[in-house]
C-alpha positions as a Markdown table, in Angstrom:
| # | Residue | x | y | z |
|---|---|---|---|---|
| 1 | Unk | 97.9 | -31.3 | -8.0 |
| 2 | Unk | 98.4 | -27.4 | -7.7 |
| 3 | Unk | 100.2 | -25.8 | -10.3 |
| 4 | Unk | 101.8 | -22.3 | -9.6 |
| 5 | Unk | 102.1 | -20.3 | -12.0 |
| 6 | Unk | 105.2 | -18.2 | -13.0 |
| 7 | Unk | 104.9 | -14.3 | -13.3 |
| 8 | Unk | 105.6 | -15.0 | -17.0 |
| 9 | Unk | 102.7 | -17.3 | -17.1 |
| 10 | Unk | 100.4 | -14.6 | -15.1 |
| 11 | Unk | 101.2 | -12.3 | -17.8 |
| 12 | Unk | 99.5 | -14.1 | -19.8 |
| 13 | Unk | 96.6 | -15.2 | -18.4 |
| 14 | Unk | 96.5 | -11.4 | -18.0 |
| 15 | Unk | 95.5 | -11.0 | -21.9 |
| 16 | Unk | 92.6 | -14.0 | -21.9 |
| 17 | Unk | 91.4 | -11.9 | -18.6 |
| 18 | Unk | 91.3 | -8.5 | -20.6 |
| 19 | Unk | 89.3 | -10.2 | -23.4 |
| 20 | Unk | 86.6 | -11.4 | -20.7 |
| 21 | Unk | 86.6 | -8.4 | -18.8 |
| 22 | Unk | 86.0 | -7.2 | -22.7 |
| 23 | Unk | 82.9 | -9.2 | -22.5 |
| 24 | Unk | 81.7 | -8.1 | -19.6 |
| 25 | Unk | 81.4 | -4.8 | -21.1 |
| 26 | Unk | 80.0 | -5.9 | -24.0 |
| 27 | Unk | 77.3 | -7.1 | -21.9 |
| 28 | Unk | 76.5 | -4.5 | -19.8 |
| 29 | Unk | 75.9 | -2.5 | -22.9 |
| 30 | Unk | 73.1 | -5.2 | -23.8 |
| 31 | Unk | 71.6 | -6.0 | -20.9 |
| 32 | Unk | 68.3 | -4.1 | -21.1 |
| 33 | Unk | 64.6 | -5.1 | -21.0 |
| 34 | Unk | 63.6 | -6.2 | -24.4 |
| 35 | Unk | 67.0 | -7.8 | -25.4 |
| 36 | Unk | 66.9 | -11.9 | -25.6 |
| 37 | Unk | 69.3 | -13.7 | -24.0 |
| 38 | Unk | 70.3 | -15.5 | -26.9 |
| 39 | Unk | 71.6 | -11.7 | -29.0 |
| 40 | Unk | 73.5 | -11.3 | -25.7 |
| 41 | Unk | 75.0 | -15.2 | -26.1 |
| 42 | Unk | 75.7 | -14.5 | -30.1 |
| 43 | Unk | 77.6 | -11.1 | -28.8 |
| 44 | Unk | 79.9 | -12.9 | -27.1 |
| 45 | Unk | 80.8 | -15.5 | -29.4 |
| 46 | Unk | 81.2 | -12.9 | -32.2 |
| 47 | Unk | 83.6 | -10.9 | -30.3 |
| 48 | Unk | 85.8 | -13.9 | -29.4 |
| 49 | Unk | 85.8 | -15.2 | -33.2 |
| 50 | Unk | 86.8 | -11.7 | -33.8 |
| 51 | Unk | 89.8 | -12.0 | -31.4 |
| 52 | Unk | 90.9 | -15.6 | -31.9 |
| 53 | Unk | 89.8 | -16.9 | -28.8 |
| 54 | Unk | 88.3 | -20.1 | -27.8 |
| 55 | Unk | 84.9 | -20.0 | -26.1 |
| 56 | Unk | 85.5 | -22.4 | -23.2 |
| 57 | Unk | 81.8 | -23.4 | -22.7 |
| 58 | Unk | 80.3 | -24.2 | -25.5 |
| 59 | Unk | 80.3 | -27.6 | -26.3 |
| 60 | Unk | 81.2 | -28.7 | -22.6 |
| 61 | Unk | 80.9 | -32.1 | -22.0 |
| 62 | Unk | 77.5 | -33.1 | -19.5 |
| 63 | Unk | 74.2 | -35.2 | -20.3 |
| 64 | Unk | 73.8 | -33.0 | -23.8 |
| 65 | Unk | 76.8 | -31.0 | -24.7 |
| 66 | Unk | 76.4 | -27.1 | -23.5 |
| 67 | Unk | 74.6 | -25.2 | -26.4 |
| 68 | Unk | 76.5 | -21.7 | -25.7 |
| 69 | Unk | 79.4 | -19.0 | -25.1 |
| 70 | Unk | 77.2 | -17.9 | -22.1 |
| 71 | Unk | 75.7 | -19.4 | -19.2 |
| 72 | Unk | 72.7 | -17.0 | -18.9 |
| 73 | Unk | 70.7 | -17.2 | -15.7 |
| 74 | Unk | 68.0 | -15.1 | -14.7 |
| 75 | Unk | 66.0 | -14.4 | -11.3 |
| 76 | Unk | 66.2 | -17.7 | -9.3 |
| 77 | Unk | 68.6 | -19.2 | -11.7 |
| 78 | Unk | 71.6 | -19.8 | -9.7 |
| 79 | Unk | 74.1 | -21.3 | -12.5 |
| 80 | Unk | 74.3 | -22.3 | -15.7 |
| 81 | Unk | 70.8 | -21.2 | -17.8 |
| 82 | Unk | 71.2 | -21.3 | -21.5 |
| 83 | Unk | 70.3 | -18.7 | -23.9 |
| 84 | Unk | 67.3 | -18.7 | -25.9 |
| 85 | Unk | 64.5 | -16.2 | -26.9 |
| 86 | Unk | 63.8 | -15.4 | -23.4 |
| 87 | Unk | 63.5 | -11.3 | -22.9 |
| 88 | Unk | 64.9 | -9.7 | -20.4 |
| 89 | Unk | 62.3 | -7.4 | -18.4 |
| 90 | Unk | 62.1 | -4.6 | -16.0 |
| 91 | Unk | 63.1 | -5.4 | -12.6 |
| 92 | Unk | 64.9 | -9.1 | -13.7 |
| 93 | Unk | 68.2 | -9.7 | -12.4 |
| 94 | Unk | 70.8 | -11.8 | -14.9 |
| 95 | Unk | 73.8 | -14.0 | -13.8 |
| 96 | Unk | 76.0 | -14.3 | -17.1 |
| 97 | Unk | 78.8 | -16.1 | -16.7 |
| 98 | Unk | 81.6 | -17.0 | -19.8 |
| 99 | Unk | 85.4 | -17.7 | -20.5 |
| 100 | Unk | 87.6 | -18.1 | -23.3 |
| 101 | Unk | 91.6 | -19.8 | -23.9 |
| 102 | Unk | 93.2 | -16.8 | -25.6 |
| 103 | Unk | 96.8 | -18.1 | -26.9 |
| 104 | Unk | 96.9 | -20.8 | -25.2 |
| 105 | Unk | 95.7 | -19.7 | -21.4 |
| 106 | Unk | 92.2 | -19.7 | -19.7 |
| 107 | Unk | 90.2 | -16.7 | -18.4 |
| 108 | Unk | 86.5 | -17.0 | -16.3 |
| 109 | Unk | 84.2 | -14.0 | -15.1 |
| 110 | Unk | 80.8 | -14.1 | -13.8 |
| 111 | Unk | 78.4 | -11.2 | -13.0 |
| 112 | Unk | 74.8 | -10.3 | -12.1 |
| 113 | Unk | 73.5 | -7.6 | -13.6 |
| 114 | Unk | 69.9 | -5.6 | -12.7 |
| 115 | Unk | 67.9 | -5.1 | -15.6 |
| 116 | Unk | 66.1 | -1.4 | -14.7 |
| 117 | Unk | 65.0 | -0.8 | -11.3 |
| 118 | Unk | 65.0 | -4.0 | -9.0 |
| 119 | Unk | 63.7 | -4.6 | -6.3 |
| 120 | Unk | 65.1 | -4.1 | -2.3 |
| 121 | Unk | 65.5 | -7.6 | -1.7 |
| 122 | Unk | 67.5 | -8.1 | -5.3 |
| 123 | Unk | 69.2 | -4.6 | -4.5 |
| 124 | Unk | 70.6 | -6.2 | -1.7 |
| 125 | Unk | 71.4 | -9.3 | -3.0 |
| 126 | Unk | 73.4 | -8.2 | -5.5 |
| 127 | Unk | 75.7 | -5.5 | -3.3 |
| 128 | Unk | 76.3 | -8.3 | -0.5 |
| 129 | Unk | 77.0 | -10.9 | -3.6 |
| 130 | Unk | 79.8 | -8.4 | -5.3 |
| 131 | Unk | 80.6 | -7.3 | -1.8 |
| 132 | Unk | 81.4 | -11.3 | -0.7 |
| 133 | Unk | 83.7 | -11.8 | -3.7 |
| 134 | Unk | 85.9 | -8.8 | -3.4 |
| 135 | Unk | 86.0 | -9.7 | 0.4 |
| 136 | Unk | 87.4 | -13.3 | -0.9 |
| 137 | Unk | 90.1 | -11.2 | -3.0 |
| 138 | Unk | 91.4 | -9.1 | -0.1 |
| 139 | Unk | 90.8 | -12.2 | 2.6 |
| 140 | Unk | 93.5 | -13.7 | -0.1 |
| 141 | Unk | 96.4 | -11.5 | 0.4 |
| 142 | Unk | 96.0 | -11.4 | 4.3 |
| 143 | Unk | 95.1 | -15.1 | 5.5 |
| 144 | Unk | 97.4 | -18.5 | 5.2 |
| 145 | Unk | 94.8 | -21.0 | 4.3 |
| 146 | Unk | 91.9 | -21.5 | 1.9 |
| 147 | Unk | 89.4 | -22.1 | 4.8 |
| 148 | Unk | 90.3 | -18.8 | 6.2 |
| 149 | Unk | 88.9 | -17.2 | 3.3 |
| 150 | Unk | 85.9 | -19.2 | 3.0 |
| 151 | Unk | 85.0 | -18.7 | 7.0 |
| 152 | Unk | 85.4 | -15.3 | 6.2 |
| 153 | Unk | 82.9 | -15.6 | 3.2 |
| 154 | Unk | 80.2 | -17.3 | 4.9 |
| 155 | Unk | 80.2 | -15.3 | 8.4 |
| 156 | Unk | 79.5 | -12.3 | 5.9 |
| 157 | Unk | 76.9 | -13.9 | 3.5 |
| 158 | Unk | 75.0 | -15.3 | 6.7 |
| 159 | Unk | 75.6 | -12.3 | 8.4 |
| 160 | Unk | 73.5 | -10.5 | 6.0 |
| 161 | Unk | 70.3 | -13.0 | 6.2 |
| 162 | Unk | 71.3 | -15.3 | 3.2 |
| 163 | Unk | 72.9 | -18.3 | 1.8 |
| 164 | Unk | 75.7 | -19.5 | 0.3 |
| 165 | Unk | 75.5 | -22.5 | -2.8 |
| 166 | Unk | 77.5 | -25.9 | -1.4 |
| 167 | Unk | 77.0 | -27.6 | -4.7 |
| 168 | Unk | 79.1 | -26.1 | -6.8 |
| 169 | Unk | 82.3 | -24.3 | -6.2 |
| 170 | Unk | 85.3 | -22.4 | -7.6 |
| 171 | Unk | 88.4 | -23.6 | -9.2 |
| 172 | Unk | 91.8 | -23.0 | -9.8 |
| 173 | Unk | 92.9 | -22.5 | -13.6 |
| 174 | Unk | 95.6 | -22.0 | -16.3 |
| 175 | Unk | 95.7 | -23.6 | -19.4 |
| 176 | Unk | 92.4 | -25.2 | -18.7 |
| 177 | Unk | 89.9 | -23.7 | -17.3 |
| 178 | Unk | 88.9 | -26.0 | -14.6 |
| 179 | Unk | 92.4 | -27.0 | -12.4 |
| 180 | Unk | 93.2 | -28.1 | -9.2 |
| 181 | Unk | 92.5 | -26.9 | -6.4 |
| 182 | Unk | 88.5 | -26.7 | -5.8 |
| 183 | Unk | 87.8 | -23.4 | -4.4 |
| 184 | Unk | 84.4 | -23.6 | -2.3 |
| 185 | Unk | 83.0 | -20.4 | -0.6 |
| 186 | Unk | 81.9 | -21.9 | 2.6 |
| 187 | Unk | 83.7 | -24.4 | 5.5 |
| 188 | Unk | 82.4 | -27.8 | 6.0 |
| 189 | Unk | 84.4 | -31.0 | 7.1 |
| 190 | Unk | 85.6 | -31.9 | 3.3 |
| 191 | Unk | 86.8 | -27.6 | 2.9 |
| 192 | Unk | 89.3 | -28.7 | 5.8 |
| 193 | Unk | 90.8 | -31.7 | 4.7 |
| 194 | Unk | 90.9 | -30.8 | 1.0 |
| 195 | Unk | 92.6 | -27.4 | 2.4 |
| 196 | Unk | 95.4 | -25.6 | 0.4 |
| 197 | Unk | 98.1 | -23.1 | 1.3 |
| 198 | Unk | 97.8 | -19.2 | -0.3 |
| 199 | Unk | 101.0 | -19.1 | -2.2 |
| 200 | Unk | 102.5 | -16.7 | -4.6 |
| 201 | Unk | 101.8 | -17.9 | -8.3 |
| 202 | Unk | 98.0 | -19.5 | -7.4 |
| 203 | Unk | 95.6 | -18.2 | -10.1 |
| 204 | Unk | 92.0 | -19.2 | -9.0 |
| 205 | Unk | 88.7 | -18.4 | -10.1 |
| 206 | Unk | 86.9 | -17.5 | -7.1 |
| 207 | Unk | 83.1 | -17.3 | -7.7 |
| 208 | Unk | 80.2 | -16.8 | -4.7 |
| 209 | Unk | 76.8 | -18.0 | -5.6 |
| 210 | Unk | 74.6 | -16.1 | -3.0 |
| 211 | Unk | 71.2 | -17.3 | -2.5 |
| 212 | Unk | 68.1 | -14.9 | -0.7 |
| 213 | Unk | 66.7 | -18.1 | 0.5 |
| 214 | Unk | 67.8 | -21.7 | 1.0 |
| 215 | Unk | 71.2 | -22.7 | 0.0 |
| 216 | Unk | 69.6 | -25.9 | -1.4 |
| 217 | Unk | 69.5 | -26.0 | -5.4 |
| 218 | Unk | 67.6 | -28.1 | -7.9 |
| 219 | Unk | 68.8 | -28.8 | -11.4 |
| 220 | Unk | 66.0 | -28.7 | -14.6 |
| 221 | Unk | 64.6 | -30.9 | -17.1 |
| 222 | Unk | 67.3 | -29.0 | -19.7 |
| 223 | Unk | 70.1 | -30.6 | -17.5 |
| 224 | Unk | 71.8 | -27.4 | -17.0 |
| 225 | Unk | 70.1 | -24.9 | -15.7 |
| 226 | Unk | 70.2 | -24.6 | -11.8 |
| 227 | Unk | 67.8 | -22.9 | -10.1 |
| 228 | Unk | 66.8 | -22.2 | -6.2 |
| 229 | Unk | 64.7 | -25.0 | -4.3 |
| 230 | Unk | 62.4 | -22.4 | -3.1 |
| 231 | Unk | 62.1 | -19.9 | -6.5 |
| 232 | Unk | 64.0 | -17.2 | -4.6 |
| 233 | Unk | 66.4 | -14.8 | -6.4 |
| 234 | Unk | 70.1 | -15.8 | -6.6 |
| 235 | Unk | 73.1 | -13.9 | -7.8 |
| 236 | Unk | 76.5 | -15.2 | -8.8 |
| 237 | Unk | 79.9 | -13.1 | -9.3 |
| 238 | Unk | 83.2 | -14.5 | -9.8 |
| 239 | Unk | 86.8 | -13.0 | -11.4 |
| 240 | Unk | 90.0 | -15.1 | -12.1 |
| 241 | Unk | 92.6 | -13.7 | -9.3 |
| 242 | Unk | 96.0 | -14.7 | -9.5 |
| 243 | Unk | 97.8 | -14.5 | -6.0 |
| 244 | Unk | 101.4 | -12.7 | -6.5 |
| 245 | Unk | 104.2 | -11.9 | -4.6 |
| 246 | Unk | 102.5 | -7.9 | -3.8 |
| 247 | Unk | 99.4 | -9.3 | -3.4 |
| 248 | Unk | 96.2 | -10.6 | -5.2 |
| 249 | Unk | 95.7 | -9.5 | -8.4 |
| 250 | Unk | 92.2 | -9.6 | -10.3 |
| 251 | Unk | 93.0 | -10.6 | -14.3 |
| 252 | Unk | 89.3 | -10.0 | -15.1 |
| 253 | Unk | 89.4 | -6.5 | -14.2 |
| 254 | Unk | 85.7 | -4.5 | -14.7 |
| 255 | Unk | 86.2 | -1.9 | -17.1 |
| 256 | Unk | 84.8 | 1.1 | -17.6 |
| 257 | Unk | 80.5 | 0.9 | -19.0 |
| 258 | Unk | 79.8 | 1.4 | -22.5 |
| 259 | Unk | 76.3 | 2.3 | -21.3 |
| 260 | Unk | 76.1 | 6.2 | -22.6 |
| 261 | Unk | 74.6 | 8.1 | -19.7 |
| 262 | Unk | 71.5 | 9.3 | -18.7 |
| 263 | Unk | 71.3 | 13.1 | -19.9 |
């Protein structure tokens, strides 16, 4: 069942959006080679526990309970890579994804970040995956259906010689993070009959996974981590967008870098 949410209620999903997009910055600060994933994961946390909020992964229920604030991916991790002592290193690219409930109401942001120069094929990768999302966000202030959006999604992602992930998908969300409806980025016979209507007062968390391969995906030995059948690079960016009555609005806005610049 849908829930629409009031403008009231948009307001404030508005302030648990702010604190992620806070995280997001803090990231970006961090995300260099030499840092571990893990000092990026313990960032996070701290900076919730500073704000009040709930971190809405950690502890997740699955085989073993998820260890951390983050979901920290790196290379041909698609989704879901725990922290740990791993380094980042020149020319990586990491997916970090996180949420919290701030008084009482659910925010979710994912982005893939270079770490130093990358490559051309990861250069691309990551402007057609940040490209496909905001594509979503407009595509949901002009179209009437769901599926128009994800047709629109996967012509673009295919159109540029990759793939989009089938086995997992977006999600609406309010007070819990994961609601109805399921928000997939691509059209298949189960999109279409599991279709929804773009209404004024839908907050969903819309979130491409974008492979430079196959869109097939495997899932580790540490019953989280999914990474890309064939080892190739994947990026992932998502925001939670709330559909109003002007139009869509993102309520995990990037703000601006805390990275000082280069003199």
């Amino acid at each position: 069942m849908i829930t629409l949410k009031s403008p009231r209620e948009i307001d404030r999903m508005r302030q648990a959006g702010l604190l992620v997009s806070e995280a997001h910055r803090l990231i970006e600060s961090l995300v260099r080679p030499g840092v571990k994933t893990c000092e990026i994961d313990q960032a996070v946390e701290e900076l919730f526990r500073q704000h009040g909020a709930i971190p809405l992964f950690k502890g997740f229920p699955g085989p073993v309970p998820f260890p951390a604030v983050c979901c920290i991916s790196l290379n041909e991790e698609v989704v879901h890579g725990i922290p740990g002592p791993r380094e980042l290193r020149e020319g990586d690219i990491v997916s970090i994804d996180t949420g919290c409930k701030y008084q009482g109401w659910c925010g979710d942001s994912a982005w893939t970040y270079a770490v130093g120069e990358v490559d051309s094929v990861k250069r691309k990768l990551l402007d057609v995956g940040e490209a496909a999302l905001y594509l979503a966000i407009e595509a949901l202030g002009e179209c009437r259906l769901w599926s128009e959006v994800a047709q629109r999604l996967e012509d673009f992602i295919y159109g540029n010689g990759f793939s989009s992930v089938e086995d997992f998908v977006g999600h609406g969300i309010g007070r819990e993070m994961h609601e109805d409806p399921q928000v997939p980025h691509y059209v298949d016979e189960e999109t279409l009959e599991k279709d929804f209507e773009l209404k004024p007062g839908l907050v969903l968390a819309i979130e491409p996974m974008v492979n430079a391969g196959t869109r097939n995906v495997v899932i580790t030995d540490d019953h989280w981590t999914v990474c890309t059948e064939d080892g190739r690079p994947s990026v992932h960016f998502e925001h939670t967008v709330a559909l109003t009555k002007t139009g869509p609005e993102i309520l995990t806005p990037r703000l601006a870098s805390l990275v000082a610049p280069k003199p």
